[in-house]
N, C-alpha and C positions, 0 to 999 in steps of 0.2 A: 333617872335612867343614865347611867354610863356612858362613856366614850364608846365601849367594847360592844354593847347592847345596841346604840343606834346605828355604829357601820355594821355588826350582823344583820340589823333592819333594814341597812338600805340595800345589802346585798341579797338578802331577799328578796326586795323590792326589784331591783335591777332581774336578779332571774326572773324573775314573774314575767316582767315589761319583756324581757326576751324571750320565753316560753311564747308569748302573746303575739307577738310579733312574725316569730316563726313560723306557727300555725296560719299565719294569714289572711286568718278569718275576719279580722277585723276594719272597718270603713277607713276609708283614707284619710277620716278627720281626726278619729281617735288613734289610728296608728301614727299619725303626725305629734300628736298631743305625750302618745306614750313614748316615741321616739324623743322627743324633750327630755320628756322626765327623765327619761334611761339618761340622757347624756350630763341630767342636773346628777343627778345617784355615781354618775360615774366620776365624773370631778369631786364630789363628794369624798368616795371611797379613794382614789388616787390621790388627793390630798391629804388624809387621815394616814394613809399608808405610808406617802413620804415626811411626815411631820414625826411616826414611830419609829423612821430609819435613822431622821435627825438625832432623836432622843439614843439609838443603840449606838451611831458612830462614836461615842467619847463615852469611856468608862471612866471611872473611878478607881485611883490605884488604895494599895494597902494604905500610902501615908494624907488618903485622904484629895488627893490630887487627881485632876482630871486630864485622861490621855488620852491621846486619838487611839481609836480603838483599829486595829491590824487585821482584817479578816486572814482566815486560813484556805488558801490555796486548795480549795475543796481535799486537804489532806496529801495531796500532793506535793515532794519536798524537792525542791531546786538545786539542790546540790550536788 
């Protein structure tokens, strides 16, 4: 299993735990229990997501050389 396949599992898992939670219905021992796990799935997932930002911040030029990568001004030009 993938990188890509276990953070869709955990975010899965995450909605689930918060569908679950919302509803209400559940005892104060298991909503404590799910309340964990949602916040193990969340650290998970928020560190998968900034470890993918690491990897976009620096491309790769033509001659092979790595640059910091310049996002665009949501297309908006300063000039």
């Amino acid at each position: 299993m993938g990188n890509e396949q276990k953070f869709a599992d955990a975010m899965q898992e995450l909605e689930e735990i918060v569908r679950k939670l919302e509803q209400g219905d559940v005892q104060l021992e298991e909503a404590i229990d799910l309340y964990k796990k949602g916040m193990e799935l969340s650290h998970f997932c928020h560190d998968k997501l900034q470890n993918a930002e690491k990897q976009l911040i620096s491309i790769v030029n033509e001659n092979g050389e790595k640059q910091n990568f310049e996002p665009i001004n949501n297309g908006v030009d300063n000039n």
